[in-house]
Steps between C-alpha positions, in 0.01 A plus 500: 500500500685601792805631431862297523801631700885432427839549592729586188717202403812439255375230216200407786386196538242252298253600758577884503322494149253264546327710758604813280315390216223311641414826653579687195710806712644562833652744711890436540613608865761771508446654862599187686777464720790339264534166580816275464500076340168604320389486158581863446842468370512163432348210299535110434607318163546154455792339373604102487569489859167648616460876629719761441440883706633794330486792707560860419756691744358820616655803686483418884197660636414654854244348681196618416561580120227460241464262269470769232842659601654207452850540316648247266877443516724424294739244729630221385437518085115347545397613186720191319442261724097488509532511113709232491260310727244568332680401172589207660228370618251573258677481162399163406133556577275540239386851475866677666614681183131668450575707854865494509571813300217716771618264776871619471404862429436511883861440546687733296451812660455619899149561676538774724209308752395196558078560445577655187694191382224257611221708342655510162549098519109468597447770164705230312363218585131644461605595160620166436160352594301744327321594798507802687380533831431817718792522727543810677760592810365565866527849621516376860535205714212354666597202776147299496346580183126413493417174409182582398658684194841396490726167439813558667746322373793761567698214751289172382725464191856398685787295430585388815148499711242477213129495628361220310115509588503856343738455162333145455222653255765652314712231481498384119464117349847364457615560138796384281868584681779394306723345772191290673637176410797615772321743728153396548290697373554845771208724520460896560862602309556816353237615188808422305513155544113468433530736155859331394319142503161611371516803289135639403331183680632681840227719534213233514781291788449840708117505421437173608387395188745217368 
């Protein structure tokens, strides 16, 4: 199986996983270039009004910075008001109060960077799904990584210019969300708002299999 490249990402998106576990590993990009308005610091819950971003601040960077040097900042009390959001939107959903306790354990003390934040969200959530894939860091950035032996998916998996053809096969069937009846039903949010309305039945959503 060839093997799957991706950018780090703060509670990533339904997709993220999909490809992460239909390809059982991947290597999380750490050499890049940071990039600003990306998945890396921030993610998308869905409330009663549709689509809410939460974005972590991070120290101002100088062009050029990695991705891996990335520091998270403290500005502006963040910490309260994601778990709040989160709280909010998710705490009439079925299965909230089984991940709340590990959910809000990422906001009571500081990260010092911003990859080691995301990779101990993507350890939680694989622990919550029982499944553990082989995820390793890259030790250096390649632009055009072969396609022969690679899915690059580092820039594919974007909030504001998402590459459909290439996320479509990891786009999951559309499951149970608890404010559908006003929303729509709104695909591709955060992993939380797929394991908040399904529980253990989110792992076969991600699979393809329900």
């Amino acid at each position: 199986m060839k093997q799957l490249y991706l950018s780090t990402a703060y509670w990533a998106p339904i997709s993220y996983y999909a490809a992460l576990f239909r390809h059982n590993g991947a290597t999380i990009e750490q050499y890049d270039t940071y990039a600003k308005q990306t998945y890396r610091n921030r993610c998308h819950i869905i409330g009663p009004t549709g689509l809410q971003s939460l974005t972590i601040p991070v120290v101002k960077a100088t062009p050029g910075t990695l991705t891996r040097d990335i520091l998270i900042s403290d500005h502006g009390n963040w910490r309260h008001l994601h778990r709040m959001a989160i709280a909010s939107a998710y705490g009439s959903s079925p299965f909230y109060e089984y991940y709340a306790d590990d959910i809000n354990r990422f906001y009571d003390k500081p990260c010092k960077y911003l990859i080691d934040y995301n990779l101990k969200q993507i350890e939680c959530v694989c622990n919550w799904m029982e499944k553990h894939p082989a995820i390793v860091c890259s030790t250096e950035y390649v632009h055009d990584l072969p396609a022969e032996t690679t899915i690059d998916l580092r820039e594919a998996i974007h909030p504001k210019h998402p590459d459909a053809e290439r996320i479509a096969p990891y786009q999951p069937y559309p499951y149970y969300q608890v404010f559908e009846a006003q929303t729509g039903f709104i695909g591709d949010a955060s992993i939380l708002d797929l394991l908040c309305n399904m529980g253990n039945e989110s792992l076969l959503v991600l699979l393809g299999i329900k």
